[in-house]
C-alpha positions as CSV (number, residue, x, y, z in Angstrom):
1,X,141.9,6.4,184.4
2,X,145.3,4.6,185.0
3,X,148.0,5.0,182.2
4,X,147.3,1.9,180.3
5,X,143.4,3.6,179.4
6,X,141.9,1.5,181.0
7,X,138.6,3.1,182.8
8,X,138.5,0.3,186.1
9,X,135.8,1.9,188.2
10,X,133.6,2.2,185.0
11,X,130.2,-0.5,185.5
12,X,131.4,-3.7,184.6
13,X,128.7,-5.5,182.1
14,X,129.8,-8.3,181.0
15,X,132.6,-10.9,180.2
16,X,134.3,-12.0,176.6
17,X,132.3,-14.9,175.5
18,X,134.4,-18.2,175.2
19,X,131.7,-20.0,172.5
20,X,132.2,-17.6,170.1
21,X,135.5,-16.9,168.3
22,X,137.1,-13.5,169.7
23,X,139.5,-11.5,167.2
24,X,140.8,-8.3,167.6
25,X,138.9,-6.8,164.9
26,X,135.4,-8.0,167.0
27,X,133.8,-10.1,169.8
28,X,131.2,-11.4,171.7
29,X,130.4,-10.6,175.3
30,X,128.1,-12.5,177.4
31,X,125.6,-9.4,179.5
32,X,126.1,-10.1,183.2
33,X,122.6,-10.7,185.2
34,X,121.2,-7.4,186.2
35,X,123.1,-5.4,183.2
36,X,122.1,-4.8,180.1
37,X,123.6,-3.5,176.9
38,X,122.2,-1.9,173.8
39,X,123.1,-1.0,170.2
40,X,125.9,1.9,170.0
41,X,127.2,1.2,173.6
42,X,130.9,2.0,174.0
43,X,132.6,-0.9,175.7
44,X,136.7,-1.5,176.7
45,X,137.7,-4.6,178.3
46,X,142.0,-5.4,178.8
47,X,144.4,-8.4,177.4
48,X,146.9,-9.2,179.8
49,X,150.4,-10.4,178.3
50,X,153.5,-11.8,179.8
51,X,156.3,-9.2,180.0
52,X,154.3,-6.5,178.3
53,X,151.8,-3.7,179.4
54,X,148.3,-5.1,179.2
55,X,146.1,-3.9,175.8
56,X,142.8,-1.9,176.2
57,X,140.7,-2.9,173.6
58,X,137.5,-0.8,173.0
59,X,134.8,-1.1,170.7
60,X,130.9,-0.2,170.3
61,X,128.1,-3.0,170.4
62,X,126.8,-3.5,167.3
63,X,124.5,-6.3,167.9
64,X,122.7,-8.0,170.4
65,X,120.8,-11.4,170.8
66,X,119.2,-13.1,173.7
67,X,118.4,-16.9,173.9
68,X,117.1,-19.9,176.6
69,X,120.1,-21.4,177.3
70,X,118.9,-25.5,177.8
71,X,116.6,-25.5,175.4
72,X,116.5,-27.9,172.4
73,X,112.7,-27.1,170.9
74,X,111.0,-24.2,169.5
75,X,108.1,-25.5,171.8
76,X,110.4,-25.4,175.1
77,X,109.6,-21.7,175.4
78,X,106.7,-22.8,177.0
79,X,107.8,-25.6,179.1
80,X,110.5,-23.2,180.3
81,X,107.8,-20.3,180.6
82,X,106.1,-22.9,183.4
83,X,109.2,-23.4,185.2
84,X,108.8,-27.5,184.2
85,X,112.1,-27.3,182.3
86,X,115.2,-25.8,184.0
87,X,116.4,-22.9,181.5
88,X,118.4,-19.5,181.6
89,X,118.1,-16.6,179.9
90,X,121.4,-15.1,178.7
91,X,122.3,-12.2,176.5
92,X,125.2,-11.9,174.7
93,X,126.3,-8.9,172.2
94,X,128.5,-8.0,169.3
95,X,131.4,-5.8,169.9
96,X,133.3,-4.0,166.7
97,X,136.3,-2.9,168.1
98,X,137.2,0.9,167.4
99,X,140.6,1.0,168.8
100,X,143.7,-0.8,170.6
101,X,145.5,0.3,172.8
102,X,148.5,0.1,172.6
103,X,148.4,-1.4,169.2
104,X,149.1,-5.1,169.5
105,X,146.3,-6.4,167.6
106,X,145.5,-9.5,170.2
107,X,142.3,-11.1,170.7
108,X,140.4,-10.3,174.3
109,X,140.8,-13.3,176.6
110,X,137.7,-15.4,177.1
111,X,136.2,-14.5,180.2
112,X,138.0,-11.2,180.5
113,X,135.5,-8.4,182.5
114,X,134.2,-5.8,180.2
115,X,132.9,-2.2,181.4
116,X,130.8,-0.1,180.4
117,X,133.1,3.4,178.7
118,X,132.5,6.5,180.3
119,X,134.5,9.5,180.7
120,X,137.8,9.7,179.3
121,X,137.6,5.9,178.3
122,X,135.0,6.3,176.0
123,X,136.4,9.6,174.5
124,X,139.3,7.3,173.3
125,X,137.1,4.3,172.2
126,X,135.7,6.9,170.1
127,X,138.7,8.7,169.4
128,X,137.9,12.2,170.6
129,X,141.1,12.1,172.2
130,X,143.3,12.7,168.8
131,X,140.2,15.5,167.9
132,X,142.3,18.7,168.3
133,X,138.8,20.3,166.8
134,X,136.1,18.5,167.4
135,X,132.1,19.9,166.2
136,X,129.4,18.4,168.5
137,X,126.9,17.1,166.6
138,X,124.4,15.7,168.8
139,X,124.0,13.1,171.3
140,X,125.1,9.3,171.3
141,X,122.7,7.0,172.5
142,X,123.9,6.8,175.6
143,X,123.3,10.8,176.3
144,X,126.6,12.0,175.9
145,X,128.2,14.5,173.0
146,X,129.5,13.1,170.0
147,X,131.6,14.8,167.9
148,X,132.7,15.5,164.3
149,X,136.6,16.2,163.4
150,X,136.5,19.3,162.5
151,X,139.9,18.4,160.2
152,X,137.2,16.4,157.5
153,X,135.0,18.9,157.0
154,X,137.2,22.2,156.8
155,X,139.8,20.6,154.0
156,X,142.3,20.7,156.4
157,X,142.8,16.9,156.2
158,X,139.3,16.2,153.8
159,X,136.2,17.9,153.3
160,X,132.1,17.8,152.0
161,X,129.3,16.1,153.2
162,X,126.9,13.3,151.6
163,X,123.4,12.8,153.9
164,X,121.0,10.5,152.4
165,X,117.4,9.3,153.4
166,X,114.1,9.5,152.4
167,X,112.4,12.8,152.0
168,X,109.9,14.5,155.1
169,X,111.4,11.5,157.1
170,X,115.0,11.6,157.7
171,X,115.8,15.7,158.2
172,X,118.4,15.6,155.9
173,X,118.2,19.6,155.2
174,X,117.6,19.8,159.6
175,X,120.8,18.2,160.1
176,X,122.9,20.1,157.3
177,X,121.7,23.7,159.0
178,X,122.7,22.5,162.5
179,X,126.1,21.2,161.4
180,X,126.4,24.7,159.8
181,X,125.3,26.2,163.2
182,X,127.5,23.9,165.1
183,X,130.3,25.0,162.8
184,X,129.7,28.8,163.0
185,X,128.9,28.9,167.3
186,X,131.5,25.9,168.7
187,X,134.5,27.7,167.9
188,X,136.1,25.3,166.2
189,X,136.9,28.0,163.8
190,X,138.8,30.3,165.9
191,X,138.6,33.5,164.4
192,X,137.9,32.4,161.3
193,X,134.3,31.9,162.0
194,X,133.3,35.6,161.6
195,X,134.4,35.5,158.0
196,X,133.2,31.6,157.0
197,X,130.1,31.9,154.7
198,X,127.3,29.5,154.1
199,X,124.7,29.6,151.0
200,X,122.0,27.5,151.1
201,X,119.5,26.4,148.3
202,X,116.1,26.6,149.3
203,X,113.9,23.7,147.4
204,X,111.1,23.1,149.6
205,X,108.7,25.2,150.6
206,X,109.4,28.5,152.6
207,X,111.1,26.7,155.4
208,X,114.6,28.1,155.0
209,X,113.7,31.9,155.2
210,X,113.8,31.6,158.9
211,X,117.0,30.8,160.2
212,X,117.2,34.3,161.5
213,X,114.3,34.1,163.5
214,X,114.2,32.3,167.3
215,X,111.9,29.3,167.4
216,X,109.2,29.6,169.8
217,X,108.6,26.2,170.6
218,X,111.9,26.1,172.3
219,X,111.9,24.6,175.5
220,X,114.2,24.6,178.5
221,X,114.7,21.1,178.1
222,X,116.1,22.0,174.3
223,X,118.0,25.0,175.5
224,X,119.8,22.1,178.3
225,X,120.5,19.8,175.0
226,X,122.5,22.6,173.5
227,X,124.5,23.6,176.3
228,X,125.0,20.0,176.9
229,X,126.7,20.1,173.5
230,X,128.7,23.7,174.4
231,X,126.3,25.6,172.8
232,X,123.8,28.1,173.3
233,X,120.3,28.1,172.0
234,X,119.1,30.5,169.3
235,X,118.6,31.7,165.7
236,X,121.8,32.1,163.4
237,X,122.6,36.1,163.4
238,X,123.2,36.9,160.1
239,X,120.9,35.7,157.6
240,X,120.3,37.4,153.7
241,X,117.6,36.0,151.8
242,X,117.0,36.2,148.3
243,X,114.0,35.0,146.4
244,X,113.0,34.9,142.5
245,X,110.8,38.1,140.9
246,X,107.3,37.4,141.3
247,X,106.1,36.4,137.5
248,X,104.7,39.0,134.8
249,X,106.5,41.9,138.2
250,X,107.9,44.4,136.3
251,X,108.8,45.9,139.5
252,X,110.9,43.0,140.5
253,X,109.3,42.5,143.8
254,X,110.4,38.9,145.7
255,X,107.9,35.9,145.2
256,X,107.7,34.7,148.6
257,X,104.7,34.7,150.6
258,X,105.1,34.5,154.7
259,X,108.6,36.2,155.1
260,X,107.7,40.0,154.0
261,X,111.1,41.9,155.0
262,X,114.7,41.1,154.6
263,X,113.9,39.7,151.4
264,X,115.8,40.5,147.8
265,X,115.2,39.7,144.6
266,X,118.0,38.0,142.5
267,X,118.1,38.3,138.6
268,X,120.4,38.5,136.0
269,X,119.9,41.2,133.2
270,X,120.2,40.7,129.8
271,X,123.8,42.0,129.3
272,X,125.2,39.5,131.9
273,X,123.4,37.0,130.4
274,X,125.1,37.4,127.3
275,X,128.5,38.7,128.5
276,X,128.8,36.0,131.3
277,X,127.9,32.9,128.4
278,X,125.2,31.8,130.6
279,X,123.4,30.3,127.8
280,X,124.9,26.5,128.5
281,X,123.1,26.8,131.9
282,X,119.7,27.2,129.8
283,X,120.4,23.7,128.9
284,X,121.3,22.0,132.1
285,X,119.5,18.6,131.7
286,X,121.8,16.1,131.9
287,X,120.3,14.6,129.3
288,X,120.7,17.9,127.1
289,X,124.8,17.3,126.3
290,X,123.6,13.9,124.8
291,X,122.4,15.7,121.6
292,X,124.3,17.1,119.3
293,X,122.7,20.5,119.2
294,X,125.2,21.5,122.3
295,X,127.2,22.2,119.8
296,X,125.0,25.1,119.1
297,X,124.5,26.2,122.3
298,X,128.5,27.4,123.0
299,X,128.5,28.2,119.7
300,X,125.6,30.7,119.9
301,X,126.8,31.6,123.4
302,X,130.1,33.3,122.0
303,X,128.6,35.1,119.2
304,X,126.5,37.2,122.1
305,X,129.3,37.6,124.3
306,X,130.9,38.9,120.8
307,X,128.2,40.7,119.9
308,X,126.4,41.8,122.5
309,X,126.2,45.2,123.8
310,X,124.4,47.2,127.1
311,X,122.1,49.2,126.4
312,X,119.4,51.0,128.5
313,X,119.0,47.5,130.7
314,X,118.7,45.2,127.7
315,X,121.3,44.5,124.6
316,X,121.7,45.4,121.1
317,X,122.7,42.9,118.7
318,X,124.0,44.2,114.8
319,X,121.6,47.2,115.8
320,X,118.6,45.8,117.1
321,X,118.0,46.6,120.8
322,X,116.4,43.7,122.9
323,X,114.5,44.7,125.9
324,X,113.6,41.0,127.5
325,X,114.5,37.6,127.5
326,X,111.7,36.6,125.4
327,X,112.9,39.3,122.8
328,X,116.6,37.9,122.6
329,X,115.2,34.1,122.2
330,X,112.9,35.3,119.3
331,X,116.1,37.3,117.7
332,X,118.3,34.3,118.2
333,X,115.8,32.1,116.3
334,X,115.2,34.7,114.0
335,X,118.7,34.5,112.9
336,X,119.3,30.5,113.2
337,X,116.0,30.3,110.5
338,X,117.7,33.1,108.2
339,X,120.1,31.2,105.8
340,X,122.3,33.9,105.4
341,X,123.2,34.4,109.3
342,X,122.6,31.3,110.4
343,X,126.1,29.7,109.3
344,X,127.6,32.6,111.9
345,X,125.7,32.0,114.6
346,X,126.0,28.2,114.7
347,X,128.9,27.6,112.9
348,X,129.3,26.0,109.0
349,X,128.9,22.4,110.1
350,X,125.7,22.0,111.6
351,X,122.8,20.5,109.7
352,X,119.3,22.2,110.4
353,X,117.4,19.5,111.9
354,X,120.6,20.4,114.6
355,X,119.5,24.1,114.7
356,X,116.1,23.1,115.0
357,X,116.1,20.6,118.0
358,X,118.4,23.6,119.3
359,X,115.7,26.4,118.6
360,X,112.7,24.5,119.9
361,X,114.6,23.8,123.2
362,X,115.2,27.5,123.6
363,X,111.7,28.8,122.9
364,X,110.7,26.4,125.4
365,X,113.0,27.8,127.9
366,X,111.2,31.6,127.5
367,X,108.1,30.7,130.4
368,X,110.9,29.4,132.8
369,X,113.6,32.0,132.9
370,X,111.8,35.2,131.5
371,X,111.4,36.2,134.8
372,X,114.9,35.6,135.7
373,X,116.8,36.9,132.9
374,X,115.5,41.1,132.5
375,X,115.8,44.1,130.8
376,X,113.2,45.6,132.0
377,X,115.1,46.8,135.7
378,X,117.8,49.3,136.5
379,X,121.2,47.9,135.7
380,X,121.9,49.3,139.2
381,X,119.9,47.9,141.1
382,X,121.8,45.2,143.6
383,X,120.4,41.6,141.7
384,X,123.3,39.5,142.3
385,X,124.0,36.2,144.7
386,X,127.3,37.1,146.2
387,X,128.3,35.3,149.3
388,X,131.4,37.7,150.1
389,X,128.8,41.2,149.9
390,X,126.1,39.0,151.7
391,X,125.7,38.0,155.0
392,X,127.2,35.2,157.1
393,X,124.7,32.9,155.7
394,X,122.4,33.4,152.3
395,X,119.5,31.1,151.4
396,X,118.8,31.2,147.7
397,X,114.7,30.5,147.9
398,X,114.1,28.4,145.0
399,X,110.3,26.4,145.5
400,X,108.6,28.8,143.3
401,X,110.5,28.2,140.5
402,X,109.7,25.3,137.8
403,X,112.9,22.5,137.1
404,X,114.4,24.3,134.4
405,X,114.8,27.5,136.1
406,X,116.2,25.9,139.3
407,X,119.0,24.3,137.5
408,X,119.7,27.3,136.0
409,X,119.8,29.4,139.1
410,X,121.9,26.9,141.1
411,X,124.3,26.3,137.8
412,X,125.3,29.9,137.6
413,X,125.0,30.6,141.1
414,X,128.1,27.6,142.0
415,X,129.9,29.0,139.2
416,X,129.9,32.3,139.8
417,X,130.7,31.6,143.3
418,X,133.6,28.8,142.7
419,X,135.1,31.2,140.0
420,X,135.4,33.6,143.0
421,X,137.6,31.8,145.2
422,X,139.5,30.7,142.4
423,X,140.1,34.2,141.6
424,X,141.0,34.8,145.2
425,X,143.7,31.5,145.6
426,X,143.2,31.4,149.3
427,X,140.7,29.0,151.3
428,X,140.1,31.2,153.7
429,X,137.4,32.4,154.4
430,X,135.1,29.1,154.0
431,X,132.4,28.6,152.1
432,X,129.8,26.0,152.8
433,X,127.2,25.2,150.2
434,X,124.4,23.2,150.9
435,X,122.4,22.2,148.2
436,X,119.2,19.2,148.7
437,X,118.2,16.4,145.8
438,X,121.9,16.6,144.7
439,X,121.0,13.5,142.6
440,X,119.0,15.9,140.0
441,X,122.2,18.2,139.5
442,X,124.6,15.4,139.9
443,X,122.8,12.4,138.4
444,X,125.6,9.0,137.9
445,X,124.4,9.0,134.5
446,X,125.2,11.9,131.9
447,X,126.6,15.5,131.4
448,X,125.6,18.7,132.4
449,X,127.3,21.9,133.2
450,X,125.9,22.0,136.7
451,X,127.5,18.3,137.0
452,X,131.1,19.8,135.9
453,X,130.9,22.8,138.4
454,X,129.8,20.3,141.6
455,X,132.4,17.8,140.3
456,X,134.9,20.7,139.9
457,X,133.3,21.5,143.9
458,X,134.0,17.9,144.8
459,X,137.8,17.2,143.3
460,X,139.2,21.0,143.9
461,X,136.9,23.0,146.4
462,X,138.8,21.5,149.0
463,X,141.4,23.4,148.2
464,X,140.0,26.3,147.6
465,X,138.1,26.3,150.7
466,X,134.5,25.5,149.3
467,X,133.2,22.4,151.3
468,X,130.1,20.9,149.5
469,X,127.4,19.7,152.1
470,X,125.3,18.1,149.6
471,X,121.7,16.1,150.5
472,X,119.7,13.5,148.2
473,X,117.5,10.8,148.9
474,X,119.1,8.1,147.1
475,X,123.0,8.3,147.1
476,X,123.1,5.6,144.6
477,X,122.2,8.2,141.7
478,X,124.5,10.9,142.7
479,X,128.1,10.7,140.7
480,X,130.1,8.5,142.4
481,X,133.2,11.1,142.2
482,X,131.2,13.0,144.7
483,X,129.8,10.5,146.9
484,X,133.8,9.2,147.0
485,X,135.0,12.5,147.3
486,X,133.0,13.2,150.8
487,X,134.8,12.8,153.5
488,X,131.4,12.5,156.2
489,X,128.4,10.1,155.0
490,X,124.9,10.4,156.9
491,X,122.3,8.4,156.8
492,X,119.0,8.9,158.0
493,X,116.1,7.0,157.5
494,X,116.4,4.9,154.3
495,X,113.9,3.1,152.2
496,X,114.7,-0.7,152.0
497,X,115.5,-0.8,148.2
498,X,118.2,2.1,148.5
499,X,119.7,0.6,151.8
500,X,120.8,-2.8,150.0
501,X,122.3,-0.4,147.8
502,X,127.0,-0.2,148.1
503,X,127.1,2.8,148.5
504,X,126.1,1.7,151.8
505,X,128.6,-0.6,152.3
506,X,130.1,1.6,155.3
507,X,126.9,0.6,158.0
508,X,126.9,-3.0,159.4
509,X,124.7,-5.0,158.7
510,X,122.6,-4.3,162.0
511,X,122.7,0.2,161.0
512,X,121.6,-0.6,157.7
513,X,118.5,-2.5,159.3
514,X,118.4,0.2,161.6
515,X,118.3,3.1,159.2
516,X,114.6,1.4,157.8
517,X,113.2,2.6,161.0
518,X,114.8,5.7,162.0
519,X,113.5,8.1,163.3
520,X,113.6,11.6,163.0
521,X,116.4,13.2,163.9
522,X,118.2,10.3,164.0
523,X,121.4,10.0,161.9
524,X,124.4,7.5,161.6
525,X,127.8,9.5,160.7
526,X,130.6,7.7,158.8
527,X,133.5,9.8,159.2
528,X,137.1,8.7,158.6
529,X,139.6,8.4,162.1
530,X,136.1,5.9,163.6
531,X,136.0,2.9,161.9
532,X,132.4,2.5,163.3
533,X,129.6,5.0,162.5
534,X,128.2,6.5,165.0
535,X,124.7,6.7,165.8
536,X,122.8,10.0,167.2
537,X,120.3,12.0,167.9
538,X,120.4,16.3,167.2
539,X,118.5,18.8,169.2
540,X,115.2,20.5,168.3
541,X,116.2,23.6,165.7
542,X,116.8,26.9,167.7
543,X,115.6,28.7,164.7
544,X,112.4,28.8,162.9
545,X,111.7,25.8,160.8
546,X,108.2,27.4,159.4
547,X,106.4,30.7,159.7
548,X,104.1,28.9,162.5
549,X,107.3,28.8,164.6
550,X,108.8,32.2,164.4
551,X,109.7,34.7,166.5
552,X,110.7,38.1,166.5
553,X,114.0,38.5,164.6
554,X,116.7,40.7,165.0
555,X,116.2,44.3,163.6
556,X,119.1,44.1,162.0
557,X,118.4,41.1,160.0
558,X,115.1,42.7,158.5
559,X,117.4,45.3,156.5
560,X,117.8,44.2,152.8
561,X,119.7,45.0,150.2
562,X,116.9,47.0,148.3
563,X,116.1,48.9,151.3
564,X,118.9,50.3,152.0
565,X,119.8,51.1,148.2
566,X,119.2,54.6,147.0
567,X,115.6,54.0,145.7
568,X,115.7,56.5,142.6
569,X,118.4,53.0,141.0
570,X,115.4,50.7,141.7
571,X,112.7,50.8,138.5
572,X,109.1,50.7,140.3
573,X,109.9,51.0,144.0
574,X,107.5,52.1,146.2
575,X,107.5,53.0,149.9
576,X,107.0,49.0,151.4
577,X,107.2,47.9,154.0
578,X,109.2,49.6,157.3
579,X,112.8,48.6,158.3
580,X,110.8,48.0,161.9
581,X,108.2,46.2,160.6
582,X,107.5,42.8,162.0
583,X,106.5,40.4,159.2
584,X,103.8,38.3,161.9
């Protein structure tokens, strides 16, 4: 490369076009005979100027078009088909230009030779160049890395991530796992890495429980991809899972079904429930802080953290001792029908229809979370989701649960966690939380308290080193503070209603078309220093993406929390299964 940028010996594939108006912003090029040039190609061509050093203008082809040349007629196709009418056939495409060089924004010359980028040309068409960090994230379409800035995802200079596409189709939770292995193995981190976290919300099926385990449809061919991207092929290292109590358990045991070890259960007993003012994440509907009987709810929340007291794994209340989560909802009723407590557990104010669209709510609640909320297990007993106890990465398994009880655990869960780094004041270590159908917690329209902790995630976590990698299939019904508040924006495959959609207003025109029929593992990444996203293509999963795929993990991976624990703490434990014990 000489010292102007300008990559001569690259292929040369074309020349500006002089028919169409060239700016500096974009241009045409006409596609030399013999060459060709596709979608997402990185191209530079040079301005010459009188007493200045020529400007390197660079850009990546965002459309292309081919036409007869001669012709007049739809119909001459065929005349020029037979060779009876003289025609040529010339291709022209659309370049959006991604950066000048130096910047004197002048329009290419008509006529001026454009090359193909490669090497060092293209990393500064495409700005890898000012990357002091850079996180591969797969391959362009022209084979080679492309990279994320590692300074707009760690809050260094922005933070969080916003994928959208349409479920089963565009590997929205796929991508967000290898970012977060990318992140953890490219060293992009330093020595930071060892101590980042990662806690991931499993939705879907068992899928998730396996990131510890190597995949064994790995091929050589997949293993080249990754060291092509400066990786190395294999499962992440440190995994804790934690899964709901199997229903109507009184042992606790986790309710999942293909991973048997490494598993614990995650709970909260009756005395944090009350202590903690968890109530409020009971009612997490958005639609919930619409009615007036929210006012009961923190209302009735503070009287049992008043009130409240431990006691033999459950809570007594004025005397009476409440053994389960079903017991405390009946009490609370109980006292909310009673006209001589019910002015101090819901205040003076509230009318009864209030405090009965309040009471039916929470009796509705007891099939969801009774299995959640207990009294019935050993106080000591390790039940809690703790990132900074757990291991390098946690995956909260979630599928089993119904709605109600999955907003609840992911409420308290991102509270409990973002109170904890606020406690600490520092951002380091990170903590990246990825968390699928974001538009159900985060809905545009409406009030919840899990909507106040993500916003609080989205405006603040920066700063407090809690990056929000957040998934949904339509962007368009997630708050718009978080969308804006995301510094990266994929986009996999799209459904044609939500494409027309502005929220995404960031693809041109020809990406947008382009994201209707993309494939998986295909994803076009908006991120702030390119002013064109950039289309790509991620490897094959090292890890296990289903029990079908799994291999033999690491011993030291299949060692849980309740195994290890001193099993006279744990109500109901029996022998289970062996720290050696292969699950498959």
């Amino acid at each position: 490369m000489t010292d102007d940028g300008f990559d001569g010996p690259g292929e040369e594939v074309g020349r500006v076009l002089g028919t169409a108006d060239a700016t500096p912003l974009q241009f045409w090029t006409a596609v030399s005979p013999g060459s060709y040039l596709q979608l997402d190609d990185v191209v530079v061509t040079r301005r010459e100027l009188p007493d200045r050093e020529p400007v390197t203008i660079a850009g990546v082809v965002t459309q292309v078009r081919a036409r007869h040349e001669g012709a007049q007629f739809d119909s001459d196709v065929f005349a020029i088909a037979d060779g009876t009418l003289p025609a040529q056939v010339q291709e022209a495409a659309e370049i959006t230009t991604t950066r000048v060089d130096p910047e004197l924004y002048v329009p290419p010359s008509p006529g001026a030779v454009v090359h193909r980028a490669e090497g060092d040309a293209r990393a500064r068409a495409l700005h890898f160049d000012r990357m002091e960090r850079r996180i591969p994230m797969g391959m362009g379409r022209d084979g080679v890395p492309v990279y994320l800035n590692a300074d707009f995802l760690d809050g260094s200079r922005g933070a969080h991530v916003s994928i959208s596409g349409i479920s089963g189709v565009a590997t929205k939770t796929s991508f967000a796992t290898f970012l977060l292995y990318s992140v953890f193995r490219s060293g992009v981190l330093g020595g930071d890495a060892v101590n980042a976290k990662a806690l991931i919300f499993n939705v879907k099926g068992e899928d998730l429980l396996f990131l510890d385990h190597p995949n064994t449809r790995l091929d050589d061919a997949t293993r080249a991809a990754y060291a092509k991207l400066g990786l190395s092929a294999g499962a992440f290292p440190d995994v804790r899972v934690y899964a709901p109590p199997r229903v109507g358990d009184s042992s606790g045991t986790p309710d999942v079904s293909s991973r048997l070890t490494g598993v614990d259960s995650f709970y909260w007993t009756l005395a944090e429930f009350c202590a903690d003012r968890l109530l409020p994440y009971v009612f997490a509907d958005a639609d919930d802080e619409r009615q007036q009987y929210t006012m009961v709810v923190h209302s009735v929340a503070a009287h049992l953290a008043r009130h409240a007291q431990p006691a033999d794994g459950g809570v007594s209340i004025d005397g009476v001792r409440l053994g389960s989560y079903a017991d405390l909802v009946d009490h609370v009723v109980e006292q909310l029908n009673d006209d001589e407590t019910r002015s101090d557990w819901a205040g003076s104010a509230v009318g009864l229809g209030t405090v009965n669209a309040f009471a039916r709510r929470l009796i509705g609640s007891k099939k969801d979370l009774s299995r959640l909320i207990r009294g019935d297990l050993a106080t000591r007993r390790p039940h809690s989701i703790n990132t900074a106890e757990s291991a390098q990465v946690t995956v909260v398994d979630l599928h089993n649960l119904p709605d109600r009880a999955q907003r609840f655990v992911v409420g308290v869960t991102l509270k409990s966690e973002f109170e904890r780094k606020e406690k600490s004041g520092t951002a380091k270590p990170l903590l990246f939380v990825v968390l699928d159908e974001l538009n159900k917690y985060a809905p545009r329209e409406g009030s919840s308290p899990i909507k106040e902790v993500l916003l609080d995630i989205a405006e603040r976590g920066r700063s407090l080193g809690v990056i929000l990698v957040g998934a949904q299939q339509t962007a368009s019904e997630v708050e718009r503070r978080i969308v804006t508040n995301s510094a990266i924006r994929v986009v996999g495959r799209l459904d044609p209603a939500e494409a027309s959609r502005p929220e995404y207003g960031f693809l041109p025109p020809a990406q947008r078309q382009r994201a209707l029929l993309a494939k998986p593992g295909t994803m076009f990444v908006n991120q702030p220093d390119i002013p064109v996203p950039l289309c790509l293509e991620f490897p094959f999963p090292a890890w296990a993406t289903r029990v079908s795929e799994a291999g033999r993990a690491p011993s030291q991976t299949l060692r849980s929390i309740t195994g290890s624990a001193d099993p006279f703490a744990v109500v109901g434990s029996g022998g289970g299964t062996s720290d050696d014990d292969i699950p498959f």
